[in-house]
C-alpha positions as a printed Julia matrix, in Angstrom:
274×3 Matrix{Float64}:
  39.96   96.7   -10.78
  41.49   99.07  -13.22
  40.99  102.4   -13.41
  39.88  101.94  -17.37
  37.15   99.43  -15.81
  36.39  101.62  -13.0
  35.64  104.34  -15.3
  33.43  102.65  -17.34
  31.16  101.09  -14.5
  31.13  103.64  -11.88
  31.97  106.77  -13.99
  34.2   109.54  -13.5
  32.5   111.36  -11.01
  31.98  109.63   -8.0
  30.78  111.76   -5.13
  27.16  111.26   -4.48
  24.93  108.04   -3.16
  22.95  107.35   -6.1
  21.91  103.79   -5.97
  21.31  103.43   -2.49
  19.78  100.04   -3.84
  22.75   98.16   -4.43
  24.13   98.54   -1.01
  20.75   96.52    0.47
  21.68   93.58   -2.19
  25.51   93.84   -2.31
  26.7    95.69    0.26
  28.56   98.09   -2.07
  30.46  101.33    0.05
  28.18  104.64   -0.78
  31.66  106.06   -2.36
  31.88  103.18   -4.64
  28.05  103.9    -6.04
  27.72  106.04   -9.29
  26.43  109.13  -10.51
  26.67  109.35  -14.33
  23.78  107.9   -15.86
  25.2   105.59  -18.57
  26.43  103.38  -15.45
  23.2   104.07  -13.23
  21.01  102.52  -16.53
  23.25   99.81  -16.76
  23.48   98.33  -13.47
  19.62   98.99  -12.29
  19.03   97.07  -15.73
  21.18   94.41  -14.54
  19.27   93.96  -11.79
  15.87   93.95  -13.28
  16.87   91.26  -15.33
  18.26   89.2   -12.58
  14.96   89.76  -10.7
  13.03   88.45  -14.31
  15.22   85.04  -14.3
  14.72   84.59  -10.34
  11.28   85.16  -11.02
  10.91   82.38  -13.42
  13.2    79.82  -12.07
  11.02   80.1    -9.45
   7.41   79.79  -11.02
   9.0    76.24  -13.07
  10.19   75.73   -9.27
   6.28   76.1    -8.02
   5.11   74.19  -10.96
   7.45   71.12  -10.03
   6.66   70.95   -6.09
   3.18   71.11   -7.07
   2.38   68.4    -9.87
   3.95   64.66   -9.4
   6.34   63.88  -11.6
   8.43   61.13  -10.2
   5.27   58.88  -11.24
   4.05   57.83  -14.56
   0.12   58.84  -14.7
  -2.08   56.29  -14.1
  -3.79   53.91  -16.49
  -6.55   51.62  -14.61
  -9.03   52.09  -11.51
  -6.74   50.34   -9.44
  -4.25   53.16  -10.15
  -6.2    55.31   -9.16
  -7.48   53.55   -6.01
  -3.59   52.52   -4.89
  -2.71   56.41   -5.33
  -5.81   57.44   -2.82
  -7.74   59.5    -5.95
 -10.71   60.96   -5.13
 -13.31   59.26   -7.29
 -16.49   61.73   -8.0
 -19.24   60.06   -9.64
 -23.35   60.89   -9.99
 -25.72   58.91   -7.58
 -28.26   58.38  -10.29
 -26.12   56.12  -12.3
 -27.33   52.64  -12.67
 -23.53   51.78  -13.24
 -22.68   54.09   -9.96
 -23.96   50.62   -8.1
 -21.71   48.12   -9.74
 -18.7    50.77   -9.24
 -19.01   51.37   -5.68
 -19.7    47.08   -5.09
 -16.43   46.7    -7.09
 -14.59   49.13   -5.11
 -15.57   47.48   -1.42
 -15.02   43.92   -3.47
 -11.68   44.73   -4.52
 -10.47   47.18   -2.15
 -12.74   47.28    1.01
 -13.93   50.75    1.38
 -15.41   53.75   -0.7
 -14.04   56.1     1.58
 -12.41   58.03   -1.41
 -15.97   58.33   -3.44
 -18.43   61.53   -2.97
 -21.25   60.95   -4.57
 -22.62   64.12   -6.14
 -26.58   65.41   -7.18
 -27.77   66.56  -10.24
 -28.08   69.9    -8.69
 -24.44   70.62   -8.58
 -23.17   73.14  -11.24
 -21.29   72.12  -13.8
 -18.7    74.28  -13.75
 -17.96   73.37   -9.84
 -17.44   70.06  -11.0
 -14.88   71.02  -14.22
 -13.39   73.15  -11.76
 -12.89   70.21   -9.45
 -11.5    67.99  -11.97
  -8.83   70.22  -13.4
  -7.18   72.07  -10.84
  -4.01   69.29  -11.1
  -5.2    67.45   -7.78
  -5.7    63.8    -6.99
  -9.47   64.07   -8.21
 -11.15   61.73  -10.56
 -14.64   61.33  -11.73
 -16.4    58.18  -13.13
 -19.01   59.0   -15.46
 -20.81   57.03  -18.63
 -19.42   58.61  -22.2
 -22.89   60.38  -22.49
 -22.67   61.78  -19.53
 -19.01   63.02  -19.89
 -19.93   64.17  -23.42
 -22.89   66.19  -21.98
 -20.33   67.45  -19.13
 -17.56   68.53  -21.24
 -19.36   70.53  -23.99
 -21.55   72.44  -21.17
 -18.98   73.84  -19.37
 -15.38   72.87  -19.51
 -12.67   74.11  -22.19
  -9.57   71.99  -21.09
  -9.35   68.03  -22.18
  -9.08   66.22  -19.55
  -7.41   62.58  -19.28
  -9.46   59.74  -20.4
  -8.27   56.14  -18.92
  -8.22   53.7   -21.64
  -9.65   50.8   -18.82
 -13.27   50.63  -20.21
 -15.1    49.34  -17.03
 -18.66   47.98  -18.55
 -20.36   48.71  -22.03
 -23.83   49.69  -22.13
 -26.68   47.77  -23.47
 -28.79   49.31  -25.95
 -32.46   48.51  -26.85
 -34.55   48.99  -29.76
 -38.5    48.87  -29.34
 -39.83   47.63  -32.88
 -44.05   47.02  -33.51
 -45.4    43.46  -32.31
 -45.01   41.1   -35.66
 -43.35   43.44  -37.54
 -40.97   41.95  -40.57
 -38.22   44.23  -40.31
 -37.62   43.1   -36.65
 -37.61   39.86  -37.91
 -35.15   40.72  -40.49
 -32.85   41.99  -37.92
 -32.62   39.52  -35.61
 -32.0    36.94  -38.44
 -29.34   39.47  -39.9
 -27.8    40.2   -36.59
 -26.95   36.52  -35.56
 -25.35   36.43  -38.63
 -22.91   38.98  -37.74
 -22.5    39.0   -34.29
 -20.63   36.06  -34.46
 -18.07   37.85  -36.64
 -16.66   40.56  -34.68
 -18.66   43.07  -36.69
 -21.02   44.8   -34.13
 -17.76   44.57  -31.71
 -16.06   46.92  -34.39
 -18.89   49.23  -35.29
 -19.38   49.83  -31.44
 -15.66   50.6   -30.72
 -15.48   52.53  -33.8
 -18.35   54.61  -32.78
 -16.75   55.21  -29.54
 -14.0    56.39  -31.22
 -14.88   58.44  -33.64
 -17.5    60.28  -31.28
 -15.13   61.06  -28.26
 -11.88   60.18  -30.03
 -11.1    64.53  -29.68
 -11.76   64.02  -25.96
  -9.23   60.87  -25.65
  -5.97   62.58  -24.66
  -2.69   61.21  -24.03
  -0.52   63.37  -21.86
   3.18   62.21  -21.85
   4.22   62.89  -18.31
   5.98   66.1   -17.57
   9.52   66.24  -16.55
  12.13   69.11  -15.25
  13.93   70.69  -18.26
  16.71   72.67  -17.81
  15.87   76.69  -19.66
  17.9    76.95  -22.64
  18.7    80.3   -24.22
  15.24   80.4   -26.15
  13.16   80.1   -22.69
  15.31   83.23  -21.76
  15.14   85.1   -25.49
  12.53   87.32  -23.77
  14.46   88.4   -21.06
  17.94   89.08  -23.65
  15.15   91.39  -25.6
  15.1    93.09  -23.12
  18.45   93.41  -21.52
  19.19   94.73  -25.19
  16.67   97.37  -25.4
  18.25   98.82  -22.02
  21.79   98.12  -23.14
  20.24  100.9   -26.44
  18.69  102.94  -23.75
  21.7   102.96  -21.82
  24.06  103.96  -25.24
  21.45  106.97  -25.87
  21.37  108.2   -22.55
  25.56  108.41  -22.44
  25.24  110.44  -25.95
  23.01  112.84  -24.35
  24.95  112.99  -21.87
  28.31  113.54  -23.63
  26.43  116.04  -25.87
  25.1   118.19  -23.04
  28.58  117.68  -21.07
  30.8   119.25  -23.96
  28.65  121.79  -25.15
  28.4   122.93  -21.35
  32.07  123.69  -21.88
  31.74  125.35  -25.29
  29.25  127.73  -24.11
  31.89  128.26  -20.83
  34.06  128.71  -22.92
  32.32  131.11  -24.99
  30.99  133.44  -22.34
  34.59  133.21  -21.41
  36.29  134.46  -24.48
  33.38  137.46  -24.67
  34.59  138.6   -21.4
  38.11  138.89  -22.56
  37.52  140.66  -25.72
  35.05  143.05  -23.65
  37.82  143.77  -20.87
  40.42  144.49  -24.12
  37.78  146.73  -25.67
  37.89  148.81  -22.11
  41.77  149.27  -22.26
């Protein structure tokens, strides 16, 4: 390295083991270490900076061994089932019946359902379905409605596979005209598609803001805006570093001015004497 390098990075002044530091990592000779402070700021920044990348790379790093992304996310029970989810579901459902005798009919085992009480808290069970794992839960709308507004603040994902509607009564007075009037009026339209529409519009509409499609996650490489926060910062030292070397110049040369002052006063004193 040239000396015009040398004295930029190490400094002048050599003599002392000042970043002891840098010997552990590098393996850097104690007489190679410096001692001014313009190079001391700049390479302990260096290394800060280095730890702030490392320490990213490796959180995206967690984030990718953790979460499945060689997969696409799945769409239908049977997804679920072939990719050994855990299926969570209430045993007071009427519909928890026909799910667990479709389960053993198509697959042979319910091994992978827990059934769970009405005493369990609701947060538990948010908890349990958002931590990124291979949970699921199976739950009517009004339930999951009821679930989410209680106690959970994420979204979680909805699978479009609709596995039975509900059937809804209405309880009308014996001999009453209006029920009449209905029931004429709705096998008029039930042939035409309209109830079929007003029912999956009012699905819709009601839980549409709970109906999230998440495009699956893959590894991106960090571009220089994932690391703008980290050049911030490596350009606030690089200022810190500049100030520090003015100080330091400032301090150095008026060190010598004053020298030489008090120097000068002692030879006009010992001319004053002869």
């Amino acid at each position: 390295m040239p000396k015009v390098f040398q004295t930029i990075v190490y400094g002048t002044r050599v003599t002392m083991p000042m970043l002891n530091v840098l010997r552990t990592f590098f393996g850097i000779s104690q007489t190679r270490l410096p001692q001014d402070s313009f190079p001391r700021f700049i390479l302990i920044f260096f290394i800060l900076f280095c730890l702030v990348i490392r320490t990213a790379y490796q959180g995206v790093f967690f984030e990718l061994l953790t979460t499945d992304m060689r997969k696409p996310l799945p769409e239908t029970i049977d997804d679920l089932l072939d990719r050994n989810y855990t299926i969570y579901t209430s045993n007071t459902s009427f519909s928890t019946r026909h799910f667990i005798q479709y389960i053993n009919r198509t697959k042979g085992f319910q091994s992978n359902i827990h059934l769970l009480n009405n005493k369990t808290p609701y947060k538990i069970i948010c908890n349990t379905f958002f931590n990124h794992q291979k949970q699921s839960a199976f739950f009517t709308f009004t339930d999951f409605y009821f679930l989410i507004n209680r106690a959970c603040k994420k979204h979680p994902l909805v699978l479009k596979e609709i596995y039975q509607k509900s059937v809804i009564g209405i309880r009308t007075f014996s001999n009453c005209f209006l029920s009449e009037l209905m029931i004429d009026t709705l096998e008029l339209i039930i042939p035409t598609g309209i109830t079929n529409f007003w029912y999956d519009w009012h699905l819709w509409y009601k839980y549409k803001r709970y109906i999230v499609e998440i495009e699956p996650k893959l590894p991106q490489i960090f571009t220089l805006n994932d690391l703008s926060f980290g050049f911030v910062v490596w350009l606030i030292a690089c200022g810190i570093c500049i100030i520090c070397f003015l100080i330091e110049l400032i301090v150095y040369y008026s060190s010598i001015g004053l020298r030489n002052f008090l120097g000068l006063t002692f030879i006009l004193k010992l001319l004053k004497l002869y």
